[in-house]
C-alpha positions as CSV (number, residue, x, y, z in Angstrom):
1,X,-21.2,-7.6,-1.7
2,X,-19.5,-5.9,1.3
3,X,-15.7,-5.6,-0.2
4,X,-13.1,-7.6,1.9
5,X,-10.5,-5.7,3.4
6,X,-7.0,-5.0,1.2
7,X,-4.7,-6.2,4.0
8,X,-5.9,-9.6,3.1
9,X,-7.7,-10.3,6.9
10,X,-10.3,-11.8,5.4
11,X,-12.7,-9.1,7.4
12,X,-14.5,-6.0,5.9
13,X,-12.5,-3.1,5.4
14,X,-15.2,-1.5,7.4
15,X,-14.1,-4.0,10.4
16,X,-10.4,-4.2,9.8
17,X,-8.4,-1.4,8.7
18,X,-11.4,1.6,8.2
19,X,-11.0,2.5,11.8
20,X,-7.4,2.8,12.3
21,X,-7.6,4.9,9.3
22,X,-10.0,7.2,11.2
23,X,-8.4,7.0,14.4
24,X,-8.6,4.1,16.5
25,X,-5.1,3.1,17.7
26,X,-3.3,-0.2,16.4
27,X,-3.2,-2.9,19.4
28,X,-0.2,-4.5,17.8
29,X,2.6,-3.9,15.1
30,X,1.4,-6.2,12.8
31,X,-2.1,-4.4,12.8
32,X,-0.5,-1.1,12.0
33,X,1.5,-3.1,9.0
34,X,-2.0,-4.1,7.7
35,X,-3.3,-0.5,8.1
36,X,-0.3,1.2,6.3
37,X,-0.7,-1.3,2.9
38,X,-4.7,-0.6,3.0
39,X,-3.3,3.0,3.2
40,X,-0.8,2.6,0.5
41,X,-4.3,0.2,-1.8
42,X,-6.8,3.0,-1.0
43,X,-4.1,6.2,-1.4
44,X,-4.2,7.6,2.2
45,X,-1.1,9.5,2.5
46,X,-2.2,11.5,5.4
47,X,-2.4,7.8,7.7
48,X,0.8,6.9,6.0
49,X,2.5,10.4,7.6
50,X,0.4,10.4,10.5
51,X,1.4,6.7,11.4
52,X,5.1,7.0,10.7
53,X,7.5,7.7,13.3
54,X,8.2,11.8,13.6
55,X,11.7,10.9,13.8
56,X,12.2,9.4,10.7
57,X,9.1,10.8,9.0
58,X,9.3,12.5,5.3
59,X,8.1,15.9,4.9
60,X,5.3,14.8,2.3
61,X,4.3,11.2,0.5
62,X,3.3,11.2,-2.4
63,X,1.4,8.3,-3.8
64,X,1.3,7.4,-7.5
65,X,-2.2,6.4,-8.9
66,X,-0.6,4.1,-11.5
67,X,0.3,1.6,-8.6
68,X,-1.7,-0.6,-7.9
69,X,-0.9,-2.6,-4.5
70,X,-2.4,-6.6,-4.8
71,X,-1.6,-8.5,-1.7
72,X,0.3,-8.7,1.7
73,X,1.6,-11.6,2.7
74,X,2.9,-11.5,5.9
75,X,5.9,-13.9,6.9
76,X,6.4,-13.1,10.9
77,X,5.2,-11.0,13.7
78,X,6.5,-9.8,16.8
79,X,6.0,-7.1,19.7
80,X,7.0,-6.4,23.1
81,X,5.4,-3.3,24.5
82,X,7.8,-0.8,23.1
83,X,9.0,-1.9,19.7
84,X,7.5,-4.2,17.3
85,X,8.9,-6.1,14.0
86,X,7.1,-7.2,10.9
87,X,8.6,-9.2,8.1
88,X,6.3,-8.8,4.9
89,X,5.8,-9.3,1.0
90,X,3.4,-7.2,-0.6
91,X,2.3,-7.9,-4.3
92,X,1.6,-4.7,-6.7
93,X,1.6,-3.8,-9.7
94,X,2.9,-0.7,-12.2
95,X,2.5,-0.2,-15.5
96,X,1.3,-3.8,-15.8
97,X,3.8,-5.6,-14.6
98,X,4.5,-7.0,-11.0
99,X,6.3,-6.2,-8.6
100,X,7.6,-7.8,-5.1
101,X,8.6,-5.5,-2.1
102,X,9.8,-7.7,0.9
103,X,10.6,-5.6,4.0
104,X,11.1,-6.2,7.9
105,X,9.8,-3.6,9.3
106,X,10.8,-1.7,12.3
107,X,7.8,-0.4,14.6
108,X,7.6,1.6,17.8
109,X,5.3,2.1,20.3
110,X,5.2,5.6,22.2
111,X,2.6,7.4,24.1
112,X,-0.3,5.0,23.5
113,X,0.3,4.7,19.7
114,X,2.4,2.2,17.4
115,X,4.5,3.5,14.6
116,X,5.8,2.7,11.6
117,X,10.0,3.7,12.0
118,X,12.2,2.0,10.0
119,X,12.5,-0.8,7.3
120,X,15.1,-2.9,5.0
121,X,13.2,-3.1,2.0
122,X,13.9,-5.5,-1.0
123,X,12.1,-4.6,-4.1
124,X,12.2,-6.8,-7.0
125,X,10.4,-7.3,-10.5
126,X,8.4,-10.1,-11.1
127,X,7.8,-12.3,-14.1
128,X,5.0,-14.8,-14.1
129,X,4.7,-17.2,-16.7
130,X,0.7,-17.8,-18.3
131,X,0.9,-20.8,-16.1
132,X,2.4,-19.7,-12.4
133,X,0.0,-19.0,-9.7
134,X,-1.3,-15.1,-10.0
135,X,0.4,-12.7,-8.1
136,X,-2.8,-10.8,-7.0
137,X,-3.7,-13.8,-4.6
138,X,-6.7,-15.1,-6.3
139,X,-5.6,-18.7,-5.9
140,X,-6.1,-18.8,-10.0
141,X,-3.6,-19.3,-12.7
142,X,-2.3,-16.1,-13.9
143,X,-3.3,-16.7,-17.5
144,X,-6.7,-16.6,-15.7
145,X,-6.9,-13.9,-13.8
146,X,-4.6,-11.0,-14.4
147,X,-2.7,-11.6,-17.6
């Protein structure tokens, strides 16, 4: 089984986020958003730097092993031809329990290439009962899937 990509497109990673994250340049804001939480699910920092804007860019990222990032959902999209916006939840998990990051996203687009500037990021704990709907996306209960 070909595994499906982990910015939930439905499509192979191999179709989907595999060659922005050797390369090929994001054709919209939202499509760099996808490629940066399959970079944060597979652990590759050096597309997370590379893909962030130089001006508000850390020195290093440094990725813990122990999290574990589940789903994106995204809520809206939008781009002109020089800056782009992404409102998002993604879904992960530390230390077994969940977690909830909501962001809009602030994206730019400069000398051929989109990237990620800025965001206002909400993170929040989650607490899903046996019988709510699992946070990894499965469509299953939770009691049934991740618990």
């Amino acid at each position: 089984m070909i595994p499906k990509c982990p910015c939930g497109s439905n499509k192979t990673y191999s179709d989907c986020c595999s060659p922005l994250h050797k390369g090929r340049t994001a054709d919209s804001a939202e499509a760099l958003m996808r490629s940066r939480f399959s970079a944060f699910a597979l652990q590759v920092s050096d597309y997370l730097l590379t893909s962030w804007h130089p001006t508000t860019r850390p020195e290093q990222i440094e990725l813990d092993a122990a999290t574990h990032w589940k789903r994106l959902e995204i809520i809206s999209a939008s781009n002109d031809k020089q800056q782009g916006s992404v409102h998002f939840k993604a879904y992960y998990q530390e230390k077994n329990e969940w977690h909830l990051l909501e962001e809009t996203s602030k994206f730019l687009f400069e000398n051929g290439h989109w990237f990620y500037h800025s965001g206002n990021f909400q993170p929040q704990a989650l607490s899903p009962s046996r019988n709510d709907s699992c946070p990894c996306g499965s469509g299953k209960k939770y009691k049934k899937c991740c618990l």
